[in-house]
N, C-alpha and C positions, 0 to 999 in steps of 0.2 A: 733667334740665331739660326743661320740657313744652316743644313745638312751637305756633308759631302761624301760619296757613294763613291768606292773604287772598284773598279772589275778587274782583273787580269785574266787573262783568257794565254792558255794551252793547248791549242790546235792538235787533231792526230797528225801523225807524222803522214797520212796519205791522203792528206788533203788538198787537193789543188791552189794554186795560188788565187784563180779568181775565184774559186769560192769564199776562200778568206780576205780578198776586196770585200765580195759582196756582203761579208757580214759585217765588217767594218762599216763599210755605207749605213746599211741598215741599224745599225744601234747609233748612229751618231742621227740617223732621220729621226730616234724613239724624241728626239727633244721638239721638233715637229706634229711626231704622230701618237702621242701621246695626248691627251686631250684630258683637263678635269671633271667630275662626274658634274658638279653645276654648273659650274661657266660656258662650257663646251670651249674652252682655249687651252692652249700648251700651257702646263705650267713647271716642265723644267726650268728651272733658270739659266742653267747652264751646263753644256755637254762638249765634253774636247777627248781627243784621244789618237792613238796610235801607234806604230810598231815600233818595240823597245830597241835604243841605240845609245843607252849607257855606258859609257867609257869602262868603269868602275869595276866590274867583274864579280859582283856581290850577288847575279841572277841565281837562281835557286830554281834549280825543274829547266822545264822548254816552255819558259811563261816567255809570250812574242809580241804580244800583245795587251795595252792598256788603256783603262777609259775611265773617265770621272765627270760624274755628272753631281749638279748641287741642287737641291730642295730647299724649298721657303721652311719647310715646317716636318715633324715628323707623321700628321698626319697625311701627308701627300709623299714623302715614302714609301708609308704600309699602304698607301693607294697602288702606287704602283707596283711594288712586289707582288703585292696578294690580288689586286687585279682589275689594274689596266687590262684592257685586252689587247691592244699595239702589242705593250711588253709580254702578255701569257704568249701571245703567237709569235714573237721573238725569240724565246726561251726556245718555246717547241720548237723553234724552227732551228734553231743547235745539235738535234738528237741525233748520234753519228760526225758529230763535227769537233765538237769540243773534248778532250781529253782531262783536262785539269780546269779547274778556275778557284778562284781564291780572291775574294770580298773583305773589303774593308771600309767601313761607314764610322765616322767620326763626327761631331760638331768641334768649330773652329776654337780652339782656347780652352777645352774642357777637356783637363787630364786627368 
């Protein structure tokens, strides 16, 4: 059963607009630049995301920002958190940018 990986991302309030493009860009390229330790190929399955435009008014915080990406398996989640190096130097590359974030990883059907 494939894994699915939510991010919400919190910008500081003094962050420019195109740097918050640019980080958008770049986590949506981690389904590209992310590479498996054997195969040497992508193996996100799939990566979508982008700036929150819900009607609804349920937002909690100055979360602006969301992404979800899905995994074959949980061994190629703890690959990437603990250490792709795409995603380590992603993360770092956040420090001064992100204020809040807030994760949420599920399998599909499993309450």
């Amino acid at each position: 059963m494939p894994l699915v990986h939510i991010v919400l991302f919190e910008f500081k309030p003094s962050v420019e607009r195109s740097v918050i493009q640019d980080v958008c860009k770049r986590m949506l390229s981690l389904k590209q630049d992310c590479l498996h330790p054997l195969s040497k190929q992508p193996y996100i399955l799939d990566c979508s995301g982008g700036r929150d435009n819900s009607p609804e008014g349920h937002q909690v915080g100055a979360f602006s920002h969301g992404f979800v990406s899905h995994f074959t398996n949980d061994e190629d989640r703890r690959y990437y958190l603990e250490e792709d190096p795409a995603h380590k130097a992603f993360v770092k590359s956040l420090d001064g940018i992100i204020q809040n974030i807030r994760i949420v990883d599920y399998e599909p059907g499993a309450f």
